[in-house]
C-alpha positions in Angstrom: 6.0 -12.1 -22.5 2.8 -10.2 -21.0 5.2 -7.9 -19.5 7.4 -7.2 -22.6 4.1 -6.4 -25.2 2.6 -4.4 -22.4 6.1 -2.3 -22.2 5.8 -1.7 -26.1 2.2 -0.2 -25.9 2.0 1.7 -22.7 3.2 5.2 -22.6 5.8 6.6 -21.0 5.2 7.2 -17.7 7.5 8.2 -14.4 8.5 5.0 -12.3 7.1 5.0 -8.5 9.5 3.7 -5.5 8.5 2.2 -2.5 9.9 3.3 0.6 8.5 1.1 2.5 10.4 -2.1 1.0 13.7 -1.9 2.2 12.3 -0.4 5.5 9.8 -3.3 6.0 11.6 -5.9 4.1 15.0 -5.3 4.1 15.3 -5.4 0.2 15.5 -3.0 -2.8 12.4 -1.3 -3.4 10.0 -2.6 -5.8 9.6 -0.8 -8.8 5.8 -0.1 -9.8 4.3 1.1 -13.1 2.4 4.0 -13.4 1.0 3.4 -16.7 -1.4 0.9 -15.1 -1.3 -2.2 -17.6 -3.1 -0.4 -20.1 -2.3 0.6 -23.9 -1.3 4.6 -25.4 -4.6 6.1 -25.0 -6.6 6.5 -28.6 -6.6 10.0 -29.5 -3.1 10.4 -29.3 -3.1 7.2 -32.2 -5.4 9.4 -33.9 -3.6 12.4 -33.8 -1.0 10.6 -35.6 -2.8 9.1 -38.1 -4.7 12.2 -39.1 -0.6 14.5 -39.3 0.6 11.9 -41.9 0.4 12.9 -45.5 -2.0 11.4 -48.1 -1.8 11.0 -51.8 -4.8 9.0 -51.9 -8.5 10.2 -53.1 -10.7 11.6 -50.4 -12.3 8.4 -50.7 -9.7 5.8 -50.5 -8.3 8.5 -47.8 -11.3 7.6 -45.7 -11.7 3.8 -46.1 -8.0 3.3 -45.4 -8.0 5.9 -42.1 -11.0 3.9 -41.0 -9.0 0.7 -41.6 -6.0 1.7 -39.1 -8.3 3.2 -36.8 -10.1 -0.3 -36.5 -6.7 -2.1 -36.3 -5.2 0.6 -33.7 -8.5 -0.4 -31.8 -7.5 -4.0 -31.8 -4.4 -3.4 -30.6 -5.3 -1.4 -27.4 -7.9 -4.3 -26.9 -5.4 -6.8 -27.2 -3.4 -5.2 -24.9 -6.7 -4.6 -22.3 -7.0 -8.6 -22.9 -3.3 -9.4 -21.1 -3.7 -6.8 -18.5 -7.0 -8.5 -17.3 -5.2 -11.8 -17.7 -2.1 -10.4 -15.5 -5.0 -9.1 -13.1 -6.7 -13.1 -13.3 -3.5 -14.2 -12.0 -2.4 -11.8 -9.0 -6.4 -12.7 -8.2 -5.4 -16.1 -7.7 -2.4 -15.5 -6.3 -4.3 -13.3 -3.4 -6.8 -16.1 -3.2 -4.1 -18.4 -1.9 -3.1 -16.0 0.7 -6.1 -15.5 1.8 -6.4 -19.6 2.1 -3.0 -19.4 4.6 -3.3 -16.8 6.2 -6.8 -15.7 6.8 -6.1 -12.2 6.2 -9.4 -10.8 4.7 -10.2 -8.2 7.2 -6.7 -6.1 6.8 -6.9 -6.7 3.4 -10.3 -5.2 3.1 -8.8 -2.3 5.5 -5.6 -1.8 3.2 -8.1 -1.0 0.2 -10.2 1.5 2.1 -7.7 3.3 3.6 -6.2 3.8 0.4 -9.4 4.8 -1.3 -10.7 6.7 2.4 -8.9 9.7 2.2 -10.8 11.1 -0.9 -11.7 14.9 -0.7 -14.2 15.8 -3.3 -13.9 19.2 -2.8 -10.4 19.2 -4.2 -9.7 18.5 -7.8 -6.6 18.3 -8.5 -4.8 14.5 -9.0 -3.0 13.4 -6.3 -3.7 16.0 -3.7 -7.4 15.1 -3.3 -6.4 11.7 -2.2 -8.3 8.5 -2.7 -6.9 5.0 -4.4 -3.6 6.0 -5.6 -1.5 3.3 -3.9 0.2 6.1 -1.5 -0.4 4.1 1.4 2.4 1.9 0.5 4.5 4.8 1.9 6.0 5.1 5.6 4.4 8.2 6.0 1.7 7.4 5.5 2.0 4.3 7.2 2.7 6.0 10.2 -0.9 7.8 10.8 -2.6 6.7 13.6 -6.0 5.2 11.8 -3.3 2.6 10.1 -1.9 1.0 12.4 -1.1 -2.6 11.8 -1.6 -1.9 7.8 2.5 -2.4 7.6 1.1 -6.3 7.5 -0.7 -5.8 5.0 1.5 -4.6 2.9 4.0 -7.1 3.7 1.5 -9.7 2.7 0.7 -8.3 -1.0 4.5 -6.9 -1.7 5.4 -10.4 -3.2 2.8 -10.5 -5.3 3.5 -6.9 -6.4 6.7 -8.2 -6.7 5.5 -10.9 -9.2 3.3 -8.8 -11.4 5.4 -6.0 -11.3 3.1 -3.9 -14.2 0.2 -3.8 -11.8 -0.1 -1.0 -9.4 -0.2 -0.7 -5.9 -3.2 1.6 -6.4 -5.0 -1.5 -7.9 -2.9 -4.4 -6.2 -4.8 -2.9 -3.0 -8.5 -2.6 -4.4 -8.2 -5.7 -6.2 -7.1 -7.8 -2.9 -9.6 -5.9 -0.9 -12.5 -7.6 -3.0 -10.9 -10.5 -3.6 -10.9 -10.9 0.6 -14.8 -9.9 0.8 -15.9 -11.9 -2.1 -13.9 -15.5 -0.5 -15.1 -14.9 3.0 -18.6 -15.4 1.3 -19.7 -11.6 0.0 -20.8 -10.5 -3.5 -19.0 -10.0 -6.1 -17.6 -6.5 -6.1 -17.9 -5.2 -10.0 -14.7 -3.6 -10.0 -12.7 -1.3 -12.3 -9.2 -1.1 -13.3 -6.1 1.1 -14.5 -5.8 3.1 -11.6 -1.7 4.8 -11.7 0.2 5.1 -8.5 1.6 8.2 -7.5 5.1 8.6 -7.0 6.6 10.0 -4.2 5.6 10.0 -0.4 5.8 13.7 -0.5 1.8 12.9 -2.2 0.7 11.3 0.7 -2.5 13.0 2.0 -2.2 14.7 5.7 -3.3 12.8 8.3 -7.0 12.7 9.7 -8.9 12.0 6.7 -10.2 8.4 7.9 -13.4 7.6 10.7 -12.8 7.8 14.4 -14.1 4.9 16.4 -15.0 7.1 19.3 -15.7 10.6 18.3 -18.1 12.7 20.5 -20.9 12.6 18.1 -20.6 9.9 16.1 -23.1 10.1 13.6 -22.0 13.7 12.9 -18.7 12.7 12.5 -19.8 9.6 10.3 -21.3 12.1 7.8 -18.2 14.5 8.2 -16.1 11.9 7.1 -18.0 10.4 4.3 -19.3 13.3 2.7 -16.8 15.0 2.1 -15.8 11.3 -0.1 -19.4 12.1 -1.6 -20.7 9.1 0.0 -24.3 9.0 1.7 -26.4 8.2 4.6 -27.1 4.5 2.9 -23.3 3.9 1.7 -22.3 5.2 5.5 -24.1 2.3 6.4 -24.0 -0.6 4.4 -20.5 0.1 3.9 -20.3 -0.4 8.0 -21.4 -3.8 7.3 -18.1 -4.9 6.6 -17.0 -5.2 10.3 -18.3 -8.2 9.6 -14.9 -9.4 9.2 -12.2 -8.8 10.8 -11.4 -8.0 15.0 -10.0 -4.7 16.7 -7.1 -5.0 18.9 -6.0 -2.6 21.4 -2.4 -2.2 21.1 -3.6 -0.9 17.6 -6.5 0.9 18.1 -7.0 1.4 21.8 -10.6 -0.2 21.9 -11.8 -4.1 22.2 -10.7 -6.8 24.4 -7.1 -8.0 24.4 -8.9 -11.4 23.7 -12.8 -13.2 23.7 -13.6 -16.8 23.0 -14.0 -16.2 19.2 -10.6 -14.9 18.9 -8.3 -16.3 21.7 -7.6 -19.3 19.0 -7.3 -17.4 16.1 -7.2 -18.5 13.1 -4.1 -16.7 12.6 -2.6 -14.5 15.8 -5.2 -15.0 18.6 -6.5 -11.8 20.3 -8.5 -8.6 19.8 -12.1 -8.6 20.0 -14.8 -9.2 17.3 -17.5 -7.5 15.9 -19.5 -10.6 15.2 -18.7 -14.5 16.1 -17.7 -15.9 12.5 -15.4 -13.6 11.8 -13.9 -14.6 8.9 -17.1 -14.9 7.3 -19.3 -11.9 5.2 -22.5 -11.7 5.9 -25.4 -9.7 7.9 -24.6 -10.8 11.6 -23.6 -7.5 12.0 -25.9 -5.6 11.7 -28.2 -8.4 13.9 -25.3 -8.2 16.8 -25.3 -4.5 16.7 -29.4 -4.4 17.3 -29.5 -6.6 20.0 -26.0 -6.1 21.7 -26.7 -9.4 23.5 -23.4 -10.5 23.8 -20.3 -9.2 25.7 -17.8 -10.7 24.1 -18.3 -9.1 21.0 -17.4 -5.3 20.1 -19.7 -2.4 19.3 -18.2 0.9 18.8 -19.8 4.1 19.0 -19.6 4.9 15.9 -21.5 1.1 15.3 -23.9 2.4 18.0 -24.5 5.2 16.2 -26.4 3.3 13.2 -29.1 2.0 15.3 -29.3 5.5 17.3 -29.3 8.0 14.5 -33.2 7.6 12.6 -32.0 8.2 9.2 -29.3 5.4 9.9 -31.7 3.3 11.5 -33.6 2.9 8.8 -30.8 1.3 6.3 -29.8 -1.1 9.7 -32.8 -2.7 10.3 -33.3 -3.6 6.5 -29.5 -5.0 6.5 -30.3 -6.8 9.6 -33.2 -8.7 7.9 -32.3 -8.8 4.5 -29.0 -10.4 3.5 -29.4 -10.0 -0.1 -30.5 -6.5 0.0 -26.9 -5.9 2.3 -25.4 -7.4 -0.4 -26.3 -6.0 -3.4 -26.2 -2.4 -2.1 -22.8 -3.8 -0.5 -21.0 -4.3 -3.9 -22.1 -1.4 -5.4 -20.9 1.1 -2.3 -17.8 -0.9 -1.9 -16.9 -0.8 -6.2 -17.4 3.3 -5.9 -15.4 3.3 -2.5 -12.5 2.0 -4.6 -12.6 4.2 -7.7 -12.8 7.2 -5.0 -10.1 10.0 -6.5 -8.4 7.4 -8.4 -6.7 8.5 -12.2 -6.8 5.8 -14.5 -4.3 6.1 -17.7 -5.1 6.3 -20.3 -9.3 6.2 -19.6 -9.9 3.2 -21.7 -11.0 1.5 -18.2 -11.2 -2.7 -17.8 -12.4 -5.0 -15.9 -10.7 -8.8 -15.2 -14.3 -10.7 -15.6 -15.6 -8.5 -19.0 -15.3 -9.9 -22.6 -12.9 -8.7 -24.4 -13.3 -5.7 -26.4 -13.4 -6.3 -30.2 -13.7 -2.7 -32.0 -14.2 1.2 -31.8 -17.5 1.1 -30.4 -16.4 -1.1 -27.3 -13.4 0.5 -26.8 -15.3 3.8 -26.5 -18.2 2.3 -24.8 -15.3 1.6 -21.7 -13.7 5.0 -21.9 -16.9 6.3 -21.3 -18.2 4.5 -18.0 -19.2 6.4 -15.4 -17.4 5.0 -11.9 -18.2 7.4 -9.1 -17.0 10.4 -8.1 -13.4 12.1 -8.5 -12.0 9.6 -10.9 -10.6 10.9 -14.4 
């Protein structure tokens, strides 16, 4: 029933395909919305209202614009309501993946690859890049920097499947926080209503993503990241999150093939860690990477490179003693990582956890919330 109201307020919109379901899956591609859950946008409404003719006095003209306005309002909020309750669900659907399968790291890697490939210097939707659900794409697939991401997508495709009117843009941010906030982080304050694009030929070239083992790799860390309009503290709190998750070298070409924090698993054994617990969020990090004190567990260059470079050093050590100041600045570098050269449509933005909007002035309140660069 969600589905159906949501289909009589959205606008028409093009459809997206995936190519990468029957290739990966062996089944009919899912279809995916592009009108991302949310209701025609409000000045179109208005529009309308203000072309039909009038026989009233200016007066009653006024007072009975005023009262469709109000109840156009509480339709698009009504409609915000079941796309955040859609978005609760898919939630807890991810939550129980995550219990099975202990898949938080690629999860968290599927959302920032998505989101990584931003370019603020380029304004035009989608050839800028950023967290427009192309990833979902073989192409794009296919880049070196996502290699094993195939998985990932694998894993969240039945829940696409399921909640068909979310779309992959946010099906991938929304599981990337979901993974970080149950492996023990903060809660990310997220945004959504981000629209897919459509076609693979949208994909962004290859190369926009980090390097684990550049030549100067806190040059390239700045490269890469400001040109996402990110800075020296979001380079490296957002770092932090190798807290989670191992590297494996028939992937990537650096780590172990296997350590005594991974040979076990949970889930396929192998690859090498950044920290010993690495399934949960915290600061170890940030502590393993200042004292490099044991062998079984990775440190990249480009993690190196945060206790090396002085302006880096500075953000490391705090995160190293400070849990709670890694975490707040955490949520709020990894909430504008995911809005990074997304289009959200129509701009009346929500979020799953807010109260529902009642009138005009909450409605316009959302439309008009800043969240980071290159969104629109």
């Amino acid at each position: 029933m969600a589905a159906q109201r949501l289909a009589a307020l959205h606008a028409a919109a093009p459809s997206a395909f995936s190519s990468t379901s029957s290739a990966s899956h062996g089944r009919p591609a899912a279809r995916s919305s592009t009108t991302a859950l949310l209701p025609v946008a409000l000045p179109r409404a208005a529009a309308t209202l203000r072309a039909a003719p009038s026989r009233l006095l200016p007066q009653e003209a006024k007072a009975a614009g005023s009262g469709r306005s109000v109840r156009c309002m509480a339709s698009a909020s009504a409609a915000v309501a079941s796309g955040a309750a859609e978005l609760k669900a898919a939630r807890e659907d991810i939550r129980e993946l995550l219990k099975t399968t202990h898949c938080h790291p690629i999860l968290v890697r599927l959302g920032w690859h998505d989101s990584g490939t931003y370019d603020k210097n380029i304004k035009e939707w989608p050839q800028r890049g950023g967290a427009n659900g192309s990833l979902r794409f073989d192409v794009e697939l296919k880049h070196g920097a996502n290699a094993g991401l195939v998985n990932a997508l694998k894993l969240v495709q039945p829940i696409k499947d399921k909640y068909p009117n979310i779309s992959y843009a946010d099906l991938f941010q929304l599981a990337s926080a979901t993974a970080i906030e149950e492996a023990g982080g903060p809660k990310i304050p997220m945004t959504y209503g981000r629209i897919d694009v459509t076609g693979p030929e949208q994909c962004p070239p290859e190369g926009k993503l980090p390097d684990a083992g550049p030549s100067a790799p806190a040059d390239h860390l700045r490269k890469v990241f400001y040109r996402m309009g990110l800075d020296d503290k979001e380079i490296v709190v957002l770092s932090g999150a190798h807290t989670l998750g191992r590297s494996r070298p028939e992937r990537s070409g650096w780590g172990k093939p296997e350590t005594k924090y991974t040979k076990n698993g949970p889930g396929a054994p192998g690859g090498q860690s950044w920290t010993a617990e690495w399934l949960k969020f915290d600061n170890s990090y940030f502590k393993e990477i200042k004292e490099k004190r044991d062998q079984d567990l990775l440190v990249l260059p480009t993690d190196a490179a945060l206790f090396e470079d002085p302006t880096f050093k500075v953000y490391a050590e705090k995160y190293a003693e400070d849990q709670e100041a890694f975490f707040k600045d955490y949520a709020g570098a990894h909430a504008k990582l995911s809005n990074l050269g997304a289009k959200f449509n129509p701009p009346e933005l929500y979020q799953p956890d807010a109260p529902p909007t009642t009138g005009a002035a909450d409605l316009q309140t959302a439309a008009h919330t800043p969240q980071g660069p290159g969104h629109e």
